[in-house]
Structures are given as C-alpha cells and as structure tokens.
C-alpha positions in Angstrom: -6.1 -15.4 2.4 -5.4 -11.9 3.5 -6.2 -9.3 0.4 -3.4 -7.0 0.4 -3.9 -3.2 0.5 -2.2 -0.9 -1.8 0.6 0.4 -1.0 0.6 3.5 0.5 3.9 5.1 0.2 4.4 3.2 -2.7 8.4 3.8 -2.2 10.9 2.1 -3.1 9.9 -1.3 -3.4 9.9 -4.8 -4.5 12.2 -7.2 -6.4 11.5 -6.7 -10.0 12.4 -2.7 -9.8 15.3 -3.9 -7.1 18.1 -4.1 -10.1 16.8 -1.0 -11.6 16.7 0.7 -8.5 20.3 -0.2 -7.3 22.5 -0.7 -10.0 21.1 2.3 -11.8 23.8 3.9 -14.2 24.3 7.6 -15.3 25.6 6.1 -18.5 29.0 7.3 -18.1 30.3 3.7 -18.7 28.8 3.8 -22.4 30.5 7.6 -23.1 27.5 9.2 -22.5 28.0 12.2 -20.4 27.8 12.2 -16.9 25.2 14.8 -16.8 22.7 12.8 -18.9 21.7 10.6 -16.3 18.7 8.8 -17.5 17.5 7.9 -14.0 18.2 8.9 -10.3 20.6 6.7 -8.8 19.3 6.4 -5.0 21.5 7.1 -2.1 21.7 3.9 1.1 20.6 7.0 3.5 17.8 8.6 1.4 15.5 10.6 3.3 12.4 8.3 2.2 13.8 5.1 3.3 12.7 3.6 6.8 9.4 2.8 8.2 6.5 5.0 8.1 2.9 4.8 10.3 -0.5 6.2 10.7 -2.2 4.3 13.2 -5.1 6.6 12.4 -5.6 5.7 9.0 -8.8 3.7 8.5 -8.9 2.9 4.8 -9.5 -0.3 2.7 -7.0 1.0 -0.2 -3.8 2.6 2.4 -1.7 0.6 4.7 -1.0 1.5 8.3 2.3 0.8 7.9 4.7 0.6 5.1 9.1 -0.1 5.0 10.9 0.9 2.3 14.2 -0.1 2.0 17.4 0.8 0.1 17.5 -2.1 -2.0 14.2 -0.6 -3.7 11.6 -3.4 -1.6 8.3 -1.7 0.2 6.1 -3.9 2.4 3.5 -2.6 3.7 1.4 -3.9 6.9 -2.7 -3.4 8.1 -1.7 -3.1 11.1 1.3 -1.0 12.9 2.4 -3.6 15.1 1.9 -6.3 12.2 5.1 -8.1 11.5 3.6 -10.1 8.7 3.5 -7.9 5.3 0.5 -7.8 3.7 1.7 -6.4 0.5 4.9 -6.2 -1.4 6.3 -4.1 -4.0 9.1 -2.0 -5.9 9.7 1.3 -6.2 12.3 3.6 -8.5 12.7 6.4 -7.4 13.3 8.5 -10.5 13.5 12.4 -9.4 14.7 14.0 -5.8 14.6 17.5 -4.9 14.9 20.0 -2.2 12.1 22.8 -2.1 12.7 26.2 -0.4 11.5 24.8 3.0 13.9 22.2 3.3 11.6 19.4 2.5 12.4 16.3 0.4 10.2 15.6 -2.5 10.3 12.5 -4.5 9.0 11.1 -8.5 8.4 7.4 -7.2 7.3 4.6 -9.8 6.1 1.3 -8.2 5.0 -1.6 -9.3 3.2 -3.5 -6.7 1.5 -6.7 -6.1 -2.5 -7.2 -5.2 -4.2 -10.4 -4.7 -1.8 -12.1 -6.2 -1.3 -10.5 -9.1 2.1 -7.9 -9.8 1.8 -6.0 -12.0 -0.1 -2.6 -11.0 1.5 0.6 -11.5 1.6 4.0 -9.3 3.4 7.0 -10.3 3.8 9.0 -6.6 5.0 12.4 -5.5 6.4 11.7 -2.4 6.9 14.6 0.2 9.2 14.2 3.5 9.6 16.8 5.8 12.7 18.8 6.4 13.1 17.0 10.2 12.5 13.5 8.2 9.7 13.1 10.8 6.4 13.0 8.2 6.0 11.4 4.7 2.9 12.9 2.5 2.3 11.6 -0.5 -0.5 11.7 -3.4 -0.6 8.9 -6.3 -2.2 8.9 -10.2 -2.4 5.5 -11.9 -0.7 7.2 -14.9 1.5 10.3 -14.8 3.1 12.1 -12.5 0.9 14.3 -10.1 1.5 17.8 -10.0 3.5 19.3 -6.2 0.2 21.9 -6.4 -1.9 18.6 -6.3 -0.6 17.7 -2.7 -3.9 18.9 -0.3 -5.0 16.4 2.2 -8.6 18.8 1.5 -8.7 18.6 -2.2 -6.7 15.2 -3.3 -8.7 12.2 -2.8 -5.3 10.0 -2.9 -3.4 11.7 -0.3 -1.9 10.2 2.8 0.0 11.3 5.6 2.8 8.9 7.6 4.9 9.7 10.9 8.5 8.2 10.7 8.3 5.0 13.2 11.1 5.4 16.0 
C-alpha cells in the first residue's frame, strides 16, 4: 500500500469539511447581521482552486502535485503525471485577502487523511500570486502562521507550486 504524503497545499479539501466549505452561511438566515459572518463563504472561481506542481520538489512529507477543488476536496499526487491520488483531504478556507501587491493570501484549515487514518489537522497561510501563476504556502500543526513567517530561507514548512496549464 502506497503511504500517502501530506498534503502540500493543504487547500480546500476533502469530504468531511465539503458541507462546511460550500454551504457556509453568513448567518443572515438566523437575524444575525450580515456583517458577522462567522466564516468565509468560498467563491466557484477562487484564485486557489485548480491544480498546482513542483516537479522539483523532492520530499517525503510534500506532494508533487495537489487539486483543490471548489467543492472543498484536495488530492494530492507523488508524482506530476500521477493520475492516481495518493492522499485526500478537506480544506475551509476561512480568511481571504488582497495584499498591496496584488497577491491572494489565504487562512486554510484542513483535515487530511494519512495511512489510513483522517483525522490530522493543518492550519496554512496560503499565498498566490497576483498573475495566479505560483501558490506558496507555510503550515503550523496548531495556529495560524504569521504572513512575516512565509521565507522559503527561514521556514522549514514552506513550499512553492506553479499553476499546471
């Protein structure tokens, strides 16, 4: 059996966060003001959605090549030309904002399975670039990292991904 690697990207993933994820509510419904949204209710077209590569990447914890789709599901593969996933997950996205140079950065929580086992927990900081061509991204297994954290010299957990055409 194949031991899954963890996710990388560690976007919006699997089934269990897949209701969360897309039938999020800003609580309106209950009479609770629009403004206090409780969570960040994903757009189809998000910037972070589609699949991401680094044929480079030669690590027994990152994955070549992860999907993330809208519906909150990650895969992600050994190989970039691997059509079988090796690992599964969800993901919930739960912040999104723009920084000065255009880029997109993202809170992402995921839940992820590893040798058969779902369960583990990632808190990411997702970064994709303002031309939507490069995800970055830097993980903690609790709490949020900080955007001053993300430094492929200093951070041990960050990872680098080129959108796959």
């Amino acid at each position: 059996m194949k031991k899954a690697v963890m996710p990388v990207l560690v976007a919006t993933a699997l089934l269990g966060s897949l209701v969360l994820t897309t039938c999020a509510t800003t609580g309106a419904a209950s009479g609770v003001s629009p403004a206090q949204k409780y969570f960040y209710v994903p757009a189809v077209g998000e910037e972070f959605f589609g699949t991401w590569v680094n044929p480079e990447l030669r690590s027994p914890v990152y994955a070549r090549k992860l999907r993330c789709y809208a519906w909150g599901l990650i895969e992600w593969y050994n190989e970039v030309d691997g059509t079988v996933y090796d690992g599964r997950g969800t993901s919930t996205i739960v912040e999104k904002w723009t920084d000065e140079q255009g880029n997109t950065w993202y809170k992402n929580f995921e839940r992820w399975a590893h040798e058969d086992a779902y369960g583990n927990t990632v808190y990411n900081l997702l970064r994709v670039s303002s031309d939507e061509q490069t995800l970055e991204f830097i993980w903690a297994g609790a709490g949020w990292p900080n955007p001053a954290d993300m430094d492929p010299g200093q951070n041990t957990t960050y990872v680098k991904y080129r959108r796959q055409q």
